[in-house]
N, C-alpha and C positions, 0 to 999 in steps of 0.2 A: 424503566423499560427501554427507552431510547437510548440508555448509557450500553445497557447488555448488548443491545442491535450493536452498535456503533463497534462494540468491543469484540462482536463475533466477527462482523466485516472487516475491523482490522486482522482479524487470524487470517483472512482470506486475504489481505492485500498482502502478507507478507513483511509489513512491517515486525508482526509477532508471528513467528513461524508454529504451525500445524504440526506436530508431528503424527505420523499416521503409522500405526505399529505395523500393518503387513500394507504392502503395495497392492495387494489384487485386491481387497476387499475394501467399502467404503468404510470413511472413517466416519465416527460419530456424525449424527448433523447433519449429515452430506447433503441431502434434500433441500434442507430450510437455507444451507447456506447457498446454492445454485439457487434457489429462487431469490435471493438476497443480491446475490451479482448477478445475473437475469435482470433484475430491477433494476442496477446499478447501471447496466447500458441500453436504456431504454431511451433514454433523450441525450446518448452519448457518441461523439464525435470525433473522429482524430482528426481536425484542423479546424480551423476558425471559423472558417467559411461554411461550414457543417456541409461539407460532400460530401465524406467517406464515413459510413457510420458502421461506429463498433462492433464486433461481431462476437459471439461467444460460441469456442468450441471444447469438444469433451476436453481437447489434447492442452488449449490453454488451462483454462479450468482445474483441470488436475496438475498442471505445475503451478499456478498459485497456491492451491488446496496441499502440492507435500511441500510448499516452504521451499521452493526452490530461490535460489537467490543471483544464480551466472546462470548466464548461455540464455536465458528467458529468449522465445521464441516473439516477433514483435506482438503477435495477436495475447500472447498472455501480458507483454507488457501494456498492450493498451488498453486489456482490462483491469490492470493493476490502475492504470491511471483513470479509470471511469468508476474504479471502488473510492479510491483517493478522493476523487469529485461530490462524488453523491456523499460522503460522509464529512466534507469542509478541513482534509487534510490538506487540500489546493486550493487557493484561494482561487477567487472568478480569472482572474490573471494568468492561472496554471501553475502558481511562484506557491513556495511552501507557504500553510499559513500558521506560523508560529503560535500561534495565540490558544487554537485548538488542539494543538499537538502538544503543547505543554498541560491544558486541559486534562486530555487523554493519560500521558504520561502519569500527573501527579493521581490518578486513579491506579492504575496498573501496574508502574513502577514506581513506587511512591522514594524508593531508596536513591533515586536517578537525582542529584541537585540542579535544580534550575537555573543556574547560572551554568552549570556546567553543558546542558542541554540544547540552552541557550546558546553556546559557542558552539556546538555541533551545527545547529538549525540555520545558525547564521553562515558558518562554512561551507556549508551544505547549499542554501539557498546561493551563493556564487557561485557553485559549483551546476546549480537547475539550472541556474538562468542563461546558461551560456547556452543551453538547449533549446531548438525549435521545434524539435519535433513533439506534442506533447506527450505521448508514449513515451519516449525515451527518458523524458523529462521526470515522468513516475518511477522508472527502471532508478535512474541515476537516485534523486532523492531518496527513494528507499535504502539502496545500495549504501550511497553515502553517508544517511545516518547509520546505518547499523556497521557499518566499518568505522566510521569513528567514536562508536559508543562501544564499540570492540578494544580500538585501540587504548579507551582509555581506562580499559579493566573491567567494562558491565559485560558480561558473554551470556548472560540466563533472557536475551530476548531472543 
């Protein structure tokens, strides 16, 4: 039951995109997963200092929800990164955390090699870390791996 959760809130952060066959109408789920990222920024923060807290709007929401992947608006990308959080895609640090995402992966794309994966999450994580802002920090990481798991011939995520 927590692997299913885990694996519906990744459709919603966009590491696994949603496809939604008509734009005006909701897509399967629609309900269960806004209560899902609803949850997700509840004790969620963009900065350290926890002054600014997360907000969820229809307008981000539904660009998480069609799989949008550029131009992300910040408010969607800082719910991208409070779905990131609450499900241990970002470690406490905000830094990828390999460990579960390999986890996840060998469930969902089991055809994905771990070594291979591995040098994406590692390129990737040098590519996070250079970020402060944590929002952006989820935009890029997501971004990142799925451009270099493009590049190296996986396109079905």
């Amino acid at each position: 039951m927590e692997i299913l959760i885990v694996l519906q809130i990744l459709a919603v952060s966009s590491v696994f995109t949603i496809t939604i066959a008509a734009a005006e109408s909701e897509p399967p789920h629609y309900s269960s997963l806004r209560v899902m990222a609803e949850a997700a920024i509840e004790d969620c923060y963009e900065d350290s200092a926890q002054s600014v807290k997360v907000q969820i709007t229809d307008e981000s929401f539904d660009e998480i929800l069609k799989g949008s992947r550029t131009n992300l608006s910040h408010s969607a990308k800082c719910l991208r990164y409070c779905i990131m959080r609450k499900n241990g895609l970002l470690s406490m640090d905000n830094s990828i955390d390999e460990e579960n995402i390999l986890q996840i992966f060998e469930i969902i794309h089991p055809q994905i090699k771990k070594d291979s994966l591995l040098d994406v999450l590692y390129k990737c994580a040098r590519e996070t870390d250079k970020q402060t802002d944590n929002c952006e920090r989820a935009f890029v990481a997501t971004s990142c791996i799925l451009r270099e798991l493009q590049a190296d011939g996986i396109t079905d995520i």
